[in-house]
DRENRO-822784 format. One line per 5 residues: their letters; for each residue x, y, z of C-alpha. Coordinates in nm, 3 decimals. Layout:
% residues N
A> X Y Z  ...
END
This chain:
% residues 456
XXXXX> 1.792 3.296 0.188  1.925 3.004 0.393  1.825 2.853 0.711  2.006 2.646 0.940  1.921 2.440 1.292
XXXXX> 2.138 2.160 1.377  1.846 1.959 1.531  1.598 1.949 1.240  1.452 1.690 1.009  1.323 1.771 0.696
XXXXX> 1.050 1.474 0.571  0.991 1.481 0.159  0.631 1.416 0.095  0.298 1.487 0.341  0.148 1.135 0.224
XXXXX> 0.093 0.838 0.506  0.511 0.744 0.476  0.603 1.093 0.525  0.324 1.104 0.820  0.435 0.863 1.018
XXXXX> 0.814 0.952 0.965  0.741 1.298 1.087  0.540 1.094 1.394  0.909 0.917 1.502  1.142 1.169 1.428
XXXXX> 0.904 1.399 1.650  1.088 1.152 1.913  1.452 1.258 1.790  1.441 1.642 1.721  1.385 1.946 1.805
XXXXX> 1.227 2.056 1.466  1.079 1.826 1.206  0.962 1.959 0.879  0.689 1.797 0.672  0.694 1.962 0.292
XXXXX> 0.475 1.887 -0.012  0.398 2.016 -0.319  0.018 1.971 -0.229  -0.183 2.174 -0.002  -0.227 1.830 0.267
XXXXX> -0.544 1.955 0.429  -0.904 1.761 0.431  -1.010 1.448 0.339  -1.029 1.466 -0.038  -0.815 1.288 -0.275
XXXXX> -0.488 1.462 -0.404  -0.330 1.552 -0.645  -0.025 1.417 -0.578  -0.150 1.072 -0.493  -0.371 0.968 -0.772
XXXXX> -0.404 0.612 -0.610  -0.624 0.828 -0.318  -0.919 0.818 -0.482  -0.925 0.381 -0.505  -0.996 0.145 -0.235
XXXXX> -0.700 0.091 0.001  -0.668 -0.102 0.248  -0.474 -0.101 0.589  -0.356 -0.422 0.657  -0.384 -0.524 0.991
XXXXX> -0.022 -0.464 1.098  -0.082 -0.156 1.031  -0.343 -0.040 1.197  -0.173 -0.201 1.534  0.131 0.016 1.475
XXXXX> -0.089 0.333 1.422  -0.266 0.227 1.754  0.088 0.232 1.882  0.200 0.565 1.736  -0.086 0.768 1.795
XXXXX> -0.337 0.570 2.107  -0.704 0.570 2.100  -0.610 0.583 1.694  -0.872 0.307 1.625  -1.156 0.435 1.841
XXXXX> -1.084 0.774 1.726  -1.214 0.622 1.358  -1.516 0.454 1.469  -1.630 0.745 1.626  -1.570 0.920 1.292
XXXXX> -1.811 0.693 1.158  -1.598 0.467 0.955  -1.657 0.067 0.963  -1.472 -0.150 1.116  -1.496 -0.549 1.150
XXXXX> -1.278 -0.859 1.132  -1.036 -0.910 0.891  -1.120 -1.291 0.875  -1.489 -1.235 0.822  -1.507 -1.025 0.537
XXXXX> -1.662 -1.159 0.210  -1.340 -1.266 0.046  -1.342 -1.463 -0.258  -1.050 -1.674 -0.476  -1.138 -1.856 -0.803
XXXXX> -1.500 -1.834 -0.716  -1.510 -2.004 -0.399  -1.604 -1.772 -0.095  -1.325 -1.854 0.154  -1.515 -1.956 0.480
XXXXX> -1.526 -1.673 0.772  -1.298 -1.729 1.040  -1.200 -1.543 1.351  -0.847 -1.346 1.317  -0.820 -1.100 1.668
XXXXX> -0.748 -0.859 1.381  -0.937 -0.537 1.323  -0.989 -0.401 0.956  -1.041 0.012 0.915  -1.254 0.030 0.637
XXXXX> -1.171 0.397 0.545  -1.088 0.568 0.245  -0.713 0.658 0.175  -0.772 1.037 0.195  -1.004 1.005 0.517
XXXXX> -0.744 0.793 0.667  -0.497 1.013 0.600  -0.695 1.316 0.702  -0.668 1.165 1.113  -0.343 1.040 1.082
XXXXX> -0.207 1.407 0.995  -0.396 1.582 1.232  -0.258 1.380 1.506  0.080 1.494 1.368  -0.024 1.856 1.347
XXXXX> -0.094 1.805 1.716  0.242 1.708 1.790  0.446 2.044 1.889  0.738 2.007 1.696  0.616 1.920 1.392
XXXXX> 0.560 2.156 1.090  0.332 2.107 0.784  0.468 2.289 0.489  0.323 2.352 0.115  0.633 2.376 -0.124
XXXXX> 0.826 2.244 -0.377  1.148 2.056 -0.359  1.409 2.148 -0.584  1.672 1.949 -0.518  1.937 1.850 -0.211
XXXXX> 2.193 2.074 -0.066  2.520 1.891 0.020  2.836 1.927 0.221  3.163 2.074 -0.022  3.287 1.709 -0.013
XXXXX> 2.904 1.586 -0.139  2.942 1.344 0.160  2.667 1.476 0.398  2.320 1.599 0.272  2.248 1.976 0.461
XXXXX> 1.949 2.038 0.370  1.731 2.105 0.089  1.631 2.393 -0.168  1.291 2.444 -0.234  1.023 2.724 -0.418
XXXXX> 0.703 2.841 -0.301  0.647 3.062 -0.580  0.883 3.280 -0.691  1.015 3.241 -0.359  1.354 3.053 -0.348
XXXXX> 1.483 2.914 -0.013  1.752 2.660 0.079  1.624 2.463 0.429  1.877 2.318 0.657  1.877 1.998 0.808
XXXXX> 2.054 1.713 1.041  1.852 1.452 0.834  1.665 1.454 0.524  1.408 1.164 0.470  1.251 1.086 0.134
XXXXX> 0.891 0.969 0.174  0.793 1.106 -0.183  0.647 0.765 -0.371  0.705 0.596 -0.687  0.794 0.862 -0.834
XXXXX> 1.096 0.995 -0.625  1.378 1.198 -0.779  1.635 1.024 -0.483  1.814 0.846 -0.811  1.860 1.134 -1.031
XXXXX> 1.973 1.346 -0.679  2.213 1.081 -0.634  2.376 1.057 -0.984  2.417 1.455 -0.978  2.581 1.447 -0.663
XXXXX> 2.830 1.191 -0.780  2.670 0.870 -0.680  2.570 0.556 -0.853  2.185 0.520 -0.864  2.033 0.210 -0.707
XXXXX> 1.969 -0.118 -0.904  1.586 -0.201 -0.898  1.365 -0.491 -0.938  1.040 -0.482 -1.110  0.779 -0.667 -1.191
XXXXX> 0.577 -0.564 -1.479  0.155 -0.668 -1.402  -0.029 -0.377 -1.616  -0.222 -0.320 -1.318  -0.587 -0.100 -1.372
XXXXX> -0.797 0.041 -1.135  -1.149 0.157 -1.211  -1.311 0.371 -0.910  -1.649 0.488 -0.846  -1.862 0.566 -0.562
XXXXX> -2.218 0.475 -0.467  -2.476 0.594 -0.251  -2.617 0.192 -0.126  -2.995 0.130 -0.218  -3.107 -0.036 0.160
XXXXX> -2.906 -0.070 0.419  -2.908 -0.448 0.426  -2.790 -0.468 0.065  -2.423 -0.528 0.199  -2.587 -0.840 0.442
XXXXX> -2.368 -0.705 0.753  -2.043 -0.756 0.530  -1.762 -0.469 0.558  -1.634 -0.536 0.225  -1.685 -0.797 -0.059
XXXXX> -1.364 -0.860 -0.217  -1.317 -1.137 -0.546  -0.969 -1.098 -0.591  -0.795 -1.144 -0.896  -0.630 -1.467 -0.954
XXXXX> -0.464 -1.644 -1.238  -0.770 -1.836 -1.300  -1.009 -1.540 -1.277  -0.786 -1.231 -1.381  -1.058 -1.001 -1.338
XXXXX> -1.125 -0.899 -0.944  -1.294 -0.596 -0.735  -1.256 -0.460 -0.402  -1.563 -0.340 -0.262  -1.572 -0.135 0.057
XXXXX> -1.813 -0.004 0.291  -1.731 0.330 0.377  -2.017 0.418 0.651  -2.263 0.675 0.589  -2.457 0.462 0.341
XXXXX> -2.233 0.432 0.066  -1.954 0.258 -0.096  -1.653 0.256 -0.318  -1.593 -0.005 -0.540  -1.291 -0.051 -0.781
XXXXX> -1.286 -0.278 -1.077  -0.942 -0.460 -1.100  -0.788 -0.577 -1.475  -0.413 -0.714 -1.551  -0.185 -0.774 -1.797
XXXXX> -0.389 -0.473 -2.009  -0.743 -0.553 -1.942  -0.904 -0.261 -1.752  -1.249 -0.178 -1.667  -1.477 0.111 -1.894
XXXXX> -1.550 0.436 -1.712  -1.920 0.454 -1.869  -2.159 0.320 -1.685  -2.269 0.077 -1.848  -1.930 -0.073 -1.941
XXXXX> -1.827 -0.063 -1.588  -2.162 -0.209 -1.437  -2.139 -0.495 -1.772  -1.738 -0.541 -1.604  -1.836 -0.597 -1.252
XXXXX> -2.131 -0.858 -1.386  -1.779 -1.036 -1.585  -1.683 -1.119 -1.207  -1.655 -1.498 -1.108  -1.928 -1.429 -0.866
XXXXX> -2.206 -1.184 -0.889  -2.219 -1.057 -0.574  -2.075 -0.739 -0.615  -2.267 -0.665 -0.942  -2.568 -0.744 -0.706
XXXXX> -2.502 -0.479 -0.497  -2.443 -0.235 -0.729  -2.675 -0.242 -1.041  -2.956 -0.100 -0.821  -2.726 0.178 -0.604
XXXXX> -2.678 0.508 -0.694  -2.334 0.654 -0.868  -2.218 0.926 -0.640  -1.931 1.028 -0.889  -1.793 0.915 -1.232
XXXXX> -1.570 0.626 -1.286  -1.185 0.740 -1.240  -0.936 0.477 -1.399  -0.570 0.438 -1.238  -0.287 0.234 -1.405
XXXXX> -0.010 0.104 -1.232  0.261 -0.057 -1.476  0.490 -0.204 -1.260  0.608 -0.288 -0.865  0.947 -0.112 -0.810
XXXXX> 1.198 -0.227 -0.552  1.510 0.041 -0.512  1.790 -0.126 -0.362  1.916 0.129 -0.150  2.101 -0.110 0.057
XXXXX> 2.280 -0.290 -0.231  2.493 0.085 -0.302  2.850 0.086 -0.170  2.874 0.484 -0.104  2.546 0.683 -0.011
XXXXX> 2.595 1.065 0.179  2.505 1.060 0.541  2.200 1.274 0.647  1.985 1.095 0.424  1.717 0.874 0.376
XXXXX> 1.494 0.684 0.174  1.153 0.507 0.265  0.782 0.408 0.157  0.738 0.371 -0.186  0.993 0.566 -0.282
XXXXX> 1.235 0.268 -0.158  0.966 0.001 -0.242  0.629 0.066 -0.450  0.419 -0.253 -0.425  0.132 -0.394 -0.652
XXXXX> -0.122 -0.247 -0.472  -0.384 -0.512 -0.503  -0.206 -0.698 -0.195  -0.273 -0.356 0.051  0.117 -0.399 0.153
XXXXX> 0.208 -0.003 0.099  0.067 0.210 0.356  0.128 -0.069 0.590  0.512 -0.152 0.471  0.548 0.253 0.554
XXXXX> 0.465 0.186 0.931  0.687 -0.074 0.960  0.962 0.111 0.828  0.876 0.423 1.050  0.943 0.181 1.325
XXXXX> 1.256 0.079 1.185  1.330 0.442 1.146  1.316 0.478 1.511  1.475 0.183 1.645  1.790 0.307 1.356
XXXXX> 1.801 0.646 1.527  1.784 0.502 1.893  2.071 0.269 1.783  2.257 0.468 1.524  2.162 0.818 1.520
XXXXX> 2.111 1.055 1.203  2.445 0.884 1.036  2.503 0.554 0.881  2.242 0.568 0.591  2.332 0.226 0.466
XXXXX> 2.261 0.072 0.790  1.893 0.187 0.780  1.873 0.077 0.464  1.977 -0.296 0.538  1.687 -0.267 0.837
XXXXX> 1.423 -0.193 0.617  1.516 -0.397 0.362  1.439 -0.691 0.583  1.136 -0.544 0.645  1.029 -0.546 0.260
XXXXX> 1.165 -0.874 0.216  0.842 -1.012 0.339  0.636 -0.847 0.193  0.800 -0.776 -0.200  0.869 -1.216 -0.240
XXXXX> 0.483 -1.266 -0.131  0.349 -1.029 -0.395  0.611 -1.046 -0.637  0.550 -1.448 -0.600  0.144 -1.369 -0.640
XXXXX> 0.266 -1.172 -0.972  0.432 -1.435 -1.150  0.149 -1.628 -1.092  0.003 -1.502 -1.442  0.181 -1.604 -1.725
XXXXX> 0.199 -1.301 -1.909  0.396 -1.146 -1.593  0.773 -1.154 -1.729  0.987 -1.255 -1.496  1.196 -1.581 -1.317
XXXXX> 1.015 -1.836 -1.165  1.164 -2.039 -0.909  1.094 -2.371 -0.783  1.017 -2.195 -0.487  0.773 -1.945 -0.627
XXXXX> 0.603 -2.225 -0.869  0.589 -2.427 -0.489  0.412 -2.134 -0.310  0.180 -2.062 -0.586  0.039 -2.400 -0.596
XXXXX> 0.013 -2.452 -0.240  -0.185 -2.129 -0.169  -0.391 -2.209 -0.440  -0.469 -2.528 -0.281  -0.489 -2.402 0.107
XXXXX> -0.735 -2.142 -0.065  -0.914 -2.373 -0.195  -0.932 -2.574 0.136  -1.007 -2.206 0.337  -1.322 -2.255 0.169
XXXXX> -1.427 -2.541 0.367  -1.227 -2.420 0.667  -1.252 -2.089 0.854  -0.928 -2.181 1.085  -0.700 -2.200 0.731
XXXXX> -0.876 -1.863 0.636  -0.803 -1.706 0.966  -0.462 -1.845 0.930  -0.409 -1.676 0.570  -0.546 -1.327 0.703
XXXXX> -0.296 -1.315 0.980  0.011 -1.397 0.715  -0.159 -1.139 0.436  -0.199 -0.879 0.705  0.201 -0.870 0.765
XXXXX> 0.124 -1.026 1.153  0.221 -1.371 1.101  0.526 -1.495 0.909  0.413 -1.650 0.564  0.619 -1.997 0.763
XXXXX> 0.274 -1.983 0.947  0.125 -2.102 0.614  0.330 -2.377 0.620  0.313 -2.547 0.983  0.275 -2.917 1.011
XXXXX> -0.108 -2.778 1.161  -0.152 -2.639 0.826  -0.079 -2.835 0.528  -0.250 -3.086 0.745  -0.582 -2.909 0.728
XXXXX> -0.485 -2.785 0.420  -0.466 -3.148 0.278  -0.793 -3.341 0.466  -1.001 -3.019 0.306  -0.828 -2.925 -0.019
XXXXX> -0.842 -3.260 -0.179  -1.194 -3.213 -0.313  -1.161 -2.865 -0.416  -0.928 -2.889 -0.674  -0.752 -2.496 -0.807
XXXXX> -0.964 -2.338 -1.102  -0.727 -2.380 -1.417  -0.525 -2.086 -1.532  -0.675 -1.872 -1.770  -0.554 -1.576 -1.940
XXXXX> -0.663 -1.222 -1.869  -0.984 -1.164 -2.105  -0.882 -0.963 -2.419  -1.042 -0.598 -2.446  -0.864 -0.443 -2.768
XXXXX> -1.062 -0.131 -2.671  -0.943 -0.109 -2.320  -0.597 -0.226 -2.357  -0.287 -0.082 -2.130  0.019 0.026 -2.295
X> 0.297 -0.264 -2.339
END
């Protein structure tokens, strides 16, 4: 069986890229077509995205461009119950030092991945000319000349069907098949760059013992640092509970049994989120979640790529997802999905692929720079990168004496400011008349945990 409509999109993957793709091209055609192997319906954890189930956050340039795409998105959440607060004045903490609280403008949705995800595709179910499909994708269909992608061929079942399509956008994650599709239609496959951190996540959730225990605080978040390796995210999700995930690198991970997670979260620099949880109640067990490596696909780097197809979210760019940069590096590039088809149209592939390179650029040097900030990270370090690492370690260090430097870190961590913000005469001033007595920790190496250890 084949179908065919000359104004259709076909979107790979139902996950918040693939979302928010459908959202623009909505704009652009007459029919857009959302598939995915997973039945994308309510607001548990999938499947297909095994990350769902661990804190995420949306950085704040994000949730603007969601407020953008889909109005009212914000008070559409609180009224759903979930938190919402300052991204300046949550409990954030580097090396042990609580950075001080300071005033950003910029709002922080403290909602799961999957209930996130849950409002963002119903407003795109609302949209008219949107479809959401459950199927698999087989593979690409493709011009006799293998210079235009037509459509693609996909199973539901037994049932074998090849789907038509103007454009073809793959929003599938790390683990797209857009480099094997390539090679078998006769193209190279994209160089990539990646950084190896052994990245674990240990998840579970908790049902809070008062509802002060949290102090007013959204989240409490000691984040892992060369000096303290170990880190947690820990994230009010309304309703009385929370979810907190344990982070480890370079191999170290936390224990799913209780007591080896609670005896992991007391490891912490600080106590506080050991405080908060040694006396709530476990809602579900611990879930672990390794992510070797941050992948960068350069897309734009290929000389020949077929027309009527495209590549975006973290199947272009997968990032360590301890900064928060994925979910919101997809809304970025859905606006630079629109602005290519306003300019450009369906055609010229490699011309959206320069645009939202830029866009990762940003993002991919400040956590690939936070990366090789551990020694046991392989990679090159530049002047530039050994610069940048000392100097945030130092402004963080001063951020904990001065809430304007921590407001002025938020804004460049939540993709709003340029990270040259961090580096204004303003800044390394205050950065200098309150750093100077708070020396950086000294690097340590991730604690060694034979029993826990990640695969080399």
């Amino acid at each position: 069986m084949e179908t065919r409509n000359r104004d259709r999109a076909v979107v790979l993957g139902g996950s918040m890229a693939g979302l928010l793709a459908a959202r623009v091209l909505s704009e652009s055609f007459a029919d857009v077509l959302v598939l995915d192997r997973d039945d994308v319906g309510g607001t548990a954890a999938r499947r297909g995205v095994p990350q769902g189930r661990h804190v995420h956050g949306l950085l704040a340039r994000g949730q603007q461009i969601l407020e953008e795409l889909f109005p009212g998105f914000t008070r559409e959440m609180v009224g759903a119950g979930v938190p919402t607060g300052d991204l300046g004045g949550l409990r954030w903490f580097f090396d042990g030092r609580r950075l001080s609280p300071g005033e950003t403008g910029l709002t922080c949705v403290s909602a799961s991945r999957p209930v996130l995800e849950h409002h963002v595709r119903e407003r795109v179910r609302a949209i008219p000319n949107v479809r959401l499909e459950r199927r698999d994708v087989l593979g690409l269909a493709a011009s006799p000349g293998r210079g235009r992608v037509t459509g693609v061929r996909t199973a539901t079942g037994e049932r074998r069907a090849t789907v038509g399509a103007d454009l073809v956008v793959d929003a599938t994650g790390r683990g797209s098949r857009t480099p094997a599709w390539l090679a078998g239609l006769g193209y190279e496959r994209p160089a990539e760059d990646r950084i190896s951190v052994k990245l674990s996540y240990t998840t579970r959730h908790f049902a809070l013992s008062s509802p002060d225990v949290l102090q007013g605080d959204l989240s409490i978040n000691p984040v892992s640092t060369p000096a303290s390796p170990r880190g947690a995210f820990l994230s009010d999700i309304g309703g009385g509970r929370c979810v907190v995930s344990l982070t480890g690198v370079l191999g170290d991970s936390a224990p799913v049994d209780p007591a080896g997670f609670l005896e992991f979260a007391r490891s912490l620099p600080v106590p506080d989120v050991h405080d908060v949880i040694r006396d709530a109640e476990p809602l579900d067990d611990a879930v672990l979640f390794r992510y070797p490596a941050s992948v960068r696909r350069r897309y734009e780097r290929l000389d020949r790529f077929p027309e009527g197809f495209l590549v975006l979210g973290d199947a272009a760019c997968s990032f360590n997802p301890v900064y928060g940069q994925g979910m919101t590096v997809a809304a970025q590039e859905a606006l630079a999905l629109r602005a290519h088809l306003e300019a450009e149209g369906p055609g010229r592939p490699r011309a959206f692929f320069a645009g939202i390179a830029k866009v990762i650029d940003v993002p991919w040097g400040m956590s690939a720079a936070g990366d090789l900030g551990f020694a046991g990270v392989p990679g090159k370090r530049t002047a530039q990168v050994k610069f940048l690492n000392a100097y945030l370690a130092r402004l963080r260090a001063a951020a904990a004496r001065d809430g304007r430097l921590t407001s002025t870190f938020m804004r460049v961590a939540g993709l709003v400011d340029p990270p040259s913000a961090l580096l204004s005469p303003a800044t390394a001033l205050r950065v200098l008349r309150n750093g100077w007595r708070a020396a950086p920790a000294p690097v340590a190496a991730a604690p060694e945990r034979p029993d826990n250890r990640l695969a080399a």
